[in-house]
Structures are given as structure tokens and as C-alpha cells.
C-alpha positions as CSV (number, residue, x, y, z in Angstrom):
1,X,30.8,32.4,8.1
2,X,27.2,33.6,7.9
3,X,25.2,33.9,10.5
4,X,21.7,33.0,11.3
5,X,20.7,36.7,11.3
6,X,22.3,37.2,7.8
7,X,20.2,33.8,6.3
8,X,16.9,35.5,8.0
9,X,17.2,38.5,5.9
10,X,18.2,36.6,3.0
11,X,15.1,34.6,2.5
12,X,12.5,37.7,3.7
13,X,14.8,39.8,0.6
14,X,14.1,36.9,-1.8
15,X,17.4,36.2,-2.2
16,X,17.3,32.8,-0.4
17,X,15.1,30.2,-0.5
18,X,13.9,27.8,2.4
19,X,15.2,24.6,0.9
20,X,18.5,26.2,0.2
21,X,18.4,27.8,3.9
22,X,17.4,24.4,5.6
23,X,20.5,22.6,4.0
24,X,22.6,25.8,5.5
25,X,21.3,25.2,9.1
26,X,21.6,21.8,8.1
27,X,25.2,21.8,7.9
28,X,26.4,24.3,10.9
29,X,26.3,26.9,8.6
30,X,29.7,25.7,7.5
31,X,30.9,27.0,4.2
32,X,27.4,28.6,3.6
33,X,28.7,31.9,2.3
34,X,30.5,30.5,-0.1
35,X,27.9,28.4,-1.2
36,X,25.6,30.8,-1.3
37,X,27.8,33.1,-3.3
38,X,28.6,30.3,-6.2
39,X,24.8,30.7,-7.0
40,X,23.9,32.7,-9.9
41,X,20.7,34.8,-9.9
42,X,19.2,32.4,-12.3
43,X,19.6,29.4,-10.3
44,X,18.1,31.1,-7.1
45,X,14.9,32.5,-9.4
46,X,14.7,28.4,-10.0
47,X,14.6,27.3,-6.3
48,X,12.3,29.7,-5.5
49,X,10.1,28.2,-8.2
50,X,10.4,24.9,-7.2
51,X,9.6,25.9,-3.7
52,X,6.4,28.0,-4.7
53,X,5.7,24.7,-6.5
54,X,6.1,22.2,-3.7
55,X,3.9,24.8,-1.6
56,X,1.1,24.2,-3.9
57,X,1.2,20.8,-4.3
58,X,1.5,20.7,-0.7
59,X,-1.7,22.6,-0.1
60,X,-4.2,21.1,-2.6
61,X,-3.1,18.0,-0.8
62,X,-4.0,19.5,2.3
63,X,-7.4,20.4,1.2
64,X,-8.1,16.7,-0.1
65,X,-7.9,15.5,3.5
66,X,-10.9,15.0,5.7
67,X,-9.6,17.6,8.5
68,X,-9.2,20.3,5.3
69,X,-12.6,19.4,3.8
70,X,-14.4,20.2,7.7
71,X,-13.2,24.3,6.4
72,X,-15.5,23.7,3.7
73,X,-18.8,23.5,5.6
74,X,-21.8,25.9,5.4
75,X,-21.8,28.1,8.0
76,X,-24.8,27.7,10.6
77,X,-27.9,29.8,10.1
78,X,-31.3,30.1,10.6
79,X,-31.9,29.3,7.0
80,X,-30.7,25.5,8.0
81,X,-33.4,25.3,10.7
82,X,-37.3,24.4,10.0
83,X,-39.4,25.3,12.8
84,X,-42.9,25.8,10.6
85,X,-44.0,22.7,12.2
86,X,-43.9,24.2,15.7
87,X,-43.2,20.9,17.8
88,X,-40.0,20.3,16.1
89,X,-36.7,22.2,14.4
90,X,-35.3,20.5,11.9
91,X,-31.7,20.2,11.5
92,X,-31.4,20.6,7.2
93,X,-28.0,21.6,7.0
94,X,-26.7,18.2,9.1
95,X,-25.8,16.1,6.1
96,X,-23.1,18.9,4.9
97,X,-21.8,18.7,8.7
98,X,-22.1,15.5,9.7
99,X,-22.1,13.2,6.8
100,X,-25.8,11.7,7.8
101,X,-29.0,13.4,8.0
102,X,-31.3,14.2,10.9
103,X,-32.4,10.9,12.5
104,X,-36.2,10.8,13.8
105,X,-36.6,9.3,17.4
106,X,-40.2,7.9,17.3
107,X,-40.7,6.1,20.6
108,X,-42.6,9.0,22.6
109,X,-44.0,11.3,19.3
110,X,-47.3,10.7,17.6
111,X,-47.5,8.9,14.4
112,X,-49.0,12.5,12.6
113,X,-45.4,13.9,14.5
114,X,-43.5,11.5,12.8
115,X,-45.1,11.4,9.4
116,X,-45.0,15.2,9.0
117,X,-40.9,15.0,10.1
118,X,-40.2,12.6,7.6
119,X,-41.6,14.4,5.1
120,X,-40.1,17.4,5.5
121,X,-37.1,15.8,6.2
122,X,-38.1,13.8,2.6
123,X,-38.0,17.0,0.8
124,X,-34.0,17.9,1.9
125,X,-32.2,15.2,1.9
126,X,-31.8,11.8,0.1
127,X,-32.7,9.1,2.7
128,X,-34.6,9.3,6.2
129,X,-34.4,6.8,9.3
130,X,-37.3,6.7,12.5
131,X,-36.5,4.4,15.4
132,X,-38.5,3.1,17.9
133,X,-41.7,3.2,15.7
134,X,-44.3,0.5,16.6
135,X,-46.7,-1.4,13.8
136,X,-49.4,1.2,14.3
137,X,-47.0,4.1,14.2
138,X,-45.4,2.5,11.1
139,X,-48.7,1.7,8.7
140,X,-49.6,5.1,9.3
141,X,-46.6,6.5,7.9
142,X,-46.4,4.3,4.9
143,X,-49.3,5.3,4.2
144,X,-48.3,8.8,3.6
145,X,-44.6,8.6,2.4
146,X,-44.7,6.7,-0.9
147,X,-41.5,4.1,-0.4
148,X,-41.0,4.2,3.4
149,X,-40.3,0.6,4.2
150,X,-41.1,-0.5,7.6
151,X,-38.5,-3.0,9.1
152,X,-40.4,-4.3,12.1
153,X,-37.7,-6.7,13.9
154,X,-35.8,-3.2,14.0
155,X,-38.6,-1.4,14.6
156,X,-37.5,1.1,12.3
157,X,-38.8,3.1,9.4
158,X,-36.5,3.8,6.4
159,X,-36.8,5.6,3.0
160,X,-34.2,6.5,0.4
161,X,-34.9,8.7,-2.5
162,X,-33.2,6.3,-5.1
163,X,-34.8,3.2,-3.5
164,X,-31.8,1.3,-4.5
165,X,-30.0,-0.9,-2.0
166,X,-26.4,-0.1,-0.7
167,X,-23.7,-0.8,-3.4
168,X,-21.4,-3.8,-2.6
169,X,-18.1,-2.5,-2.9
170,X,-16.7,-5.4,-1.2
171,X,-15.9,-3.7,2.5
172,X,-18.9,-4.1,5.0
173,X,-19.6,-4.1,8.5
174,X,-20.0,-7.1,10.9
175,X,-23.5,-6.8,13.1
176,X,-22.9,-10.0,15.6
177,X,-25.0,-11.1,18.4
178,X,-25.0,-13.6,20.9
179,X,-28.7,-14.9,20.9
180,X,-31.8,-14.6,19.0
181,X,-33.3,-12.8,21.7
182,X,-30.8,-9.9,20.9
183,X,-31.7,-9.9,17.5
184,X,-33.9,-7.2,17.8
185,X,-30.9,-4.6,18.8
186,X,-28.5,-6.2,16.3
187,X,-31.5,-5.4,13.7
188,X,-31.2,-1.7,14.9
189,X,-28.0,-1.3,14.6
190,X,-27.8,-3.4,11.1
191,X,-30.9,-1.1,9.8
192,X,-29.3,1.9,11.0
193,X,-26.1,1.2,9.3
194,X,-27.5,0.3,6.2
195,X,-30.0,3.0,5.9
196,X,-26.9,5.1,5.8
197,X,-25.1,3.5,3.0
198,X,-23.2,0.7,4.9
199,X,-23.2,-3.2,3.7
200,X,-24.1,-5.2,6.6
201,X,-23.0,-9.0,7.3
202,X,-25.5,-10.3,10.0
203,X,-23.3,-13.1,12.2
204,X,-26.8,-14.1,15.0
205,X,-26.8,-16.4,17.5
206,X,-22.9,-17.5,17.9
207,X,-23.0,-16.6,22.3
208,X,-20.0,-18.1,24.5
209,X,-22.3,-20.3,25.7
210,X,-21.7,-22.4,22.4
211,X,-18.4,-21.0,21.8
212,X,-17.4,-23.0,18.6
213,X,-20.1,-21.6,16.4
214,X,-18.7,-18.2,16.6
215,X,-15.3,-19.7,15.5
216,X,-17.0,-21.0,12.1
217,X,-18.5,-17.2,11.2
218,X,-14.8,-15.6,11.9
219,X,-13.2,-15.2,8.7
220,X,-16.5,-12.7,8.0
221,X,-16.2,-10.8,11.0
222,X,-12.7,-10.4,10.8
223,X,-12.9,-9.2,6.5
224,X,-15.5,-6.1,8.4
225,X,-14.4,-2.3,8.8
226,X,-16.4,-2.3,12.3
227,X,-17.6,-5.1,14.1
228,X,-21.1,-4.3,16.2
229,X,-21.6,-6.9,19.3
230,X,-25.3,-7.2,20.6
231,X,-25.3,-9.4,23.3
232,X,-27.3,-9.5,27.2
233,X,-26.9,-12.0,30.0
234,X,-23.1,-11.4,31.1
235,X,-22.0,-9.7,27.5
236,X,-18.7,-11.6,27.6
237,X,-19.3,-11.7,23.8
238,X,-18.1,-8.5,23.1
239,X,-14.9,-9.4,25.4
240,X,-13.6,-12.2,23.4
241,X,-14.3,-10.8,20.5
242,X,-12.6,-8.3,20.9
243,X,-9.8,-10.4,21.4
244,X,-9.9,-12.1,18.1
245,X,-10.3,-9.2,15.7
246,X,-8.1,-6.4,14.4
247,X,-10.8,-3.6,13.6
248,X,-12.8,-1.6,16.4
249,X,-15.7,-3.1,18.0
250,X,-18.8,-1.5,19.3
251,X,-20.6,-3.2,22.2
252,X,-24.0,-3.1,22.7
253,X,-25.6,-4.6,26.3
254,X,-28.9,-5.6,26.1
255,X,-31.6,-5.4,28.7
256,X,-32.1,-9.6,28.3
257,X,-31.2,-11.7,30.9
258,X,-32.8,-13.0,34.3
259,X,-33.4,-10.8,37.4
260,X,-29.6,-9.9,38.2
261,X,-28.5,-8.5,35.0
262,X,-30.9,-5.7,36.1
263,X,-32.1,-5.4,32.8
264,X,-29.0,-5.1,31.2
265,X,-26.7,-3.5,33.7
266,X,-24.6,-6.3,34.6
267,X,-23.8,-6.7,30.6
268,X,-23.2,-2.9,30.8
269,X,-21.0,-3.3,33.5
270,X,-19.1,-5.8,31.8
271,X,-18.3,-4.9,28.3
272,X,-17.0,-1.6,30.1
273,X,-14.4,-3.5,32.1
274,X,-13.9,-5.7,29.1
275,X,-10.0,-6.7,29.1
276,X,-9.6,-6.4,25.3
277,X,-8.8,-3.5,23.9
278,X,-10.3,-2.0,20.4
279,X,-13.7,-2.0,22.6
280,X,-16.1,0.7,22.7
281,X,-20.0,0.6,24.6
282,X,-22.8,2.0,23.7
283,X,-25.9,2.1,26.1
284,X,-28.4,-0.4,26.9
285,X,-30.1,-1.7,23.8
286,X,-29.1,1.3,21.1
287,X,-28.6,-0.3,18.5
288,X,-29.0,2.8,16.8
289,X,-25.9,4.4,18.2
290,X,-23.3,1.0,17.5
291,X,-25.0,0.9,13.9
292,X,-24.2,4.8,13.4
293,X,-20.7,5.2,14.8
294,X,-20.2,1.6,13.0
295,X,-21.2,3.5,9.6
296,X,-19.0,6.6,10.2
297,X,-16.1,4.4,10.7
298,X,-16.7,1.9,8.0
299,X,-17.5,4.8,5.4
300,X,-14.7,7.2,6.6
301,X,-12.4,4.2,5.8
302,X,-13.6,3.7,2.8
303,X,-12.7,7.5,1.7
304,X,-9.8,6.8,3.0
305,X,-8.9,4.0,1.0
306,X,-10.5,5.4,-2.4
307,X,-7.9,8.1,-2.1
């Protein structure tokens, strides 16, 4: 009978493949001598091509995966940095790690800050997104990015190099609020999303407090990769939503609501001790950050599911 020390130095020699040593172990070792022995050189020269062919099928399918591509990324450099505008360093190699480019925040910069970002930022990469920009902020910008489209419910600016609007590929994501005053987020998050290649379905204005017209929009929240829930007040929205879909949902409280939702704590509070599970919260009015985890699930799926 052959020992385990005796199939070792078989397989390091050559003279015994893996598959042919797994089936050995396999069976207690019982007989494997013989076996072994019955084998001409021929047919063990054939296993071990086989097995060096499984190997490589097995890799190359390894490197198709998402966790394999990540090996694949530039490595971080100065060269990825731009710092010749002095108040900002902009990330240019994001995109390759990321998926999404450099997003500019625009609530506390100047509109000249913001127009010279974006078009650096113009001159990298194939589509740019500013939040928080105001009307002022916004016609001055336009005025010096050709095709920068200002989205002023969102209060966002957007441009994308092929100006063409996102394919419809039949998956999307659900943006869903509970009242028009929460439309503003839900625009954030449903600008956000699309700016970075996500179909959106808008679902507005379906709150608990009228319960049965969010049961007439279901059967398009529920066809969504991700569903985004922008809602104030109490924010049991998100809660029972979460209950009646089978894909994850993003919560997003919103600062509306009378004196003790302490502008939008009490709807925090709530969608994080939501009883459903599948929930995830964002903070207080981002919109931005439900509509771009929304886009990195939906689009991640997508991959997934093109494979």
C-alpha cells in the first residue's frame, strides 16, 4: 500500500498528477499502487495535460472576475494628481479605481473654483457631476463648459462628453420618495445615478400617509436593481419598503418635517432601526451618496449578468 509520503514525491517527480492523486486519497489509498502501476507513461504525460489545461482555463476565468480585474489597476502616482490649480488636487486616475470619476462638491467653493475643476476634470475623463451648485453658481459655469446642463431641482451640474443619454438596456434603478417636498433629494440621488450611466425610474409622492398609492407603482420598484427611498417626517417609507422588495434599498432621511424631527434626525433615527432587512442609510439629505452606491450596485450587476 502506498503511503502519503510516496504520492507526495510522486506528483513533485512528475510522475503523478493531482487529479490522479486526489482520487488516491480519495479512496484510502486502497489499491493505489496497483493502480498507479497499470498506468503507462503515455497515459500519465495525458493527465498531466489535461491538468495543465484545466489550470488554464481555471485562471483566465479567474482573471474575468471583478475581484481579479482590481490586480489590473494603475498603480498610484503623482502623475494621477493635478495640483496646478493650487486650491484643489485632482484625483485623474479615479475612474480606473473606482469605476466613476472625481465628483465636484460645490456648496462652499466659488463659482471660478468650480468652473476651472470641471474643466480640468472635462479634459480626463468622459462625464463630470457638481452638487450643491446654486442658479448663480450654475449660469456661470455653463457659460464656460460648452454642454454642462444645469439640473436645478437637483441642484446639480452635469456634462458628458458624448452628450447622449443613458442607454436603456432594460435594468434600472428605482428613485422613490414619500412627498414632493423630498423631491429635491430624490432628484440628487436620481441625477447622480444617471450622470453615471444608470436608468432611473422616478416613483414621487407615494408616503404611508396615503399608503395605497405606493401599492399601484410596485411592480416598477420591484423590476429595479436598487431601490433609493427619500423620505422626512418619520421615514417609515423606507421601513415598509423594504419589506416588500427583494433588491437592496438605500434610505435617505430628509431634514423636512415639523420641529421634532430635528430637521431630519428623527427620520435618521428611524430608517436605522428600520425592522426590514436589505436596508441601508445614508445621511441627512445626500442624495448624492443613495444615488452613487445605488449606481455601483445596479451597474456591478449588470457586469455581472452580461457575463
Amino acid at each position: 500500500m502506498m503511503n502519503i509520503d510516496n504520492i507526495l514525491k510522486l506528483v513533485q517527480s512528475g510522475d503523478l498528477d493531482i487529479a490522479e492523486a486526489k482520487r488516491l486519497l480519495e479512496e484510502g489509498l486502497s489499491g493505489a499502487h496497483t493502480a498507479l502501476a497499470g498506468r503507462t507513461p503515455e497515459q500519465r504525460a495525458n493527465d498531466r495535460r489535461v491538468n495543465d489545461a484545466s489550470a488554464d482555463a481555471g485562471e483566465k476565468s479567474a482573471e474575468e472576475t471583478p475581484i481579479r480585474r482590481k490586480a489590473s489597476f494603475p498603480p498610484l502616482s503623482e502623475d494621477a494628481v493635478d495640483d496646478s490649480l493650487g486650491y484643489a488636487q485632482l484625483d485623474l486616475s479615479r475612474p480606473a479605481r473606482t469605476g466613476f470619476p472625481e465628483v465636484i462638491y460645490g456648496e462652499s467653493k466659488s463659482a471660478e473654483q468650480i468652473a476651472a475643476i470641471f474643466e480640468r476634470l472635462a479634459a480626463h475623463t468622459d462625464r463630470v457631476l457638481a452638487t450643491r451648485v446654486d442658479a448663480d453658481k450654475a449660469a456661470y459655469v455653463a457659460g464656460r463648459i460648452p454642454g454642462a446642463k444645469h439640473h436645478p431641482e437637483a441642484r446639480a451640474l452635469t456634462w458628458l462628453r458624448s452628450g447622449e443619454a443613458v442607454p436603456d438596456d432594460g435594468s434600472y434603478i428605482a428613485v422613490v420618495c414619500a412627498g414632493t417636498s423630498d423631491v429635491p433629494v430624490a432628484e440628487e440621488a436620481a441625477v447622480t445615478a444617471e450622470c453615471l450611466g444608470s436608468r432611473v425610474e422616478r416613483v414621487y409622492d407615494v408616503g404611508v400617509a396615503g399608503i395605497h398609492r405606493l401599492f399601484r407603482r410596485l411592480p416598477v420598484i420591484r423590476g429595479a436593481s436598487a431601490v433609493v427611498v427619500v423620505a422626512g417626517m418619520e421615514g417609515a417609507l423606507a421601513s415598509v419598503l423594504g419589506g416588500l422588495v427583494a433588491v437592496p434599498v438605500i434610505a435617505v432621511p430628509t431634514s423636512i418635517g415639523y420641529g421634532a424631527s430635528f430637521q431630519g434626525v428623527a427620520a435618521l433615527l428611524s430608517m436605522l432601526n428600520a425592522c426590514a432587512p436589505g436596508i441601508s442609510v445614508v445621511n441627512i439629505d445626500n442624495g448624492f451618496g443613495a444615488g452613487y452606491n445605488a449606481a455601483l450596485i445596479h451597474q456591478n450587476g449588470t457586469k455581472r449578468d452580461e457575463k
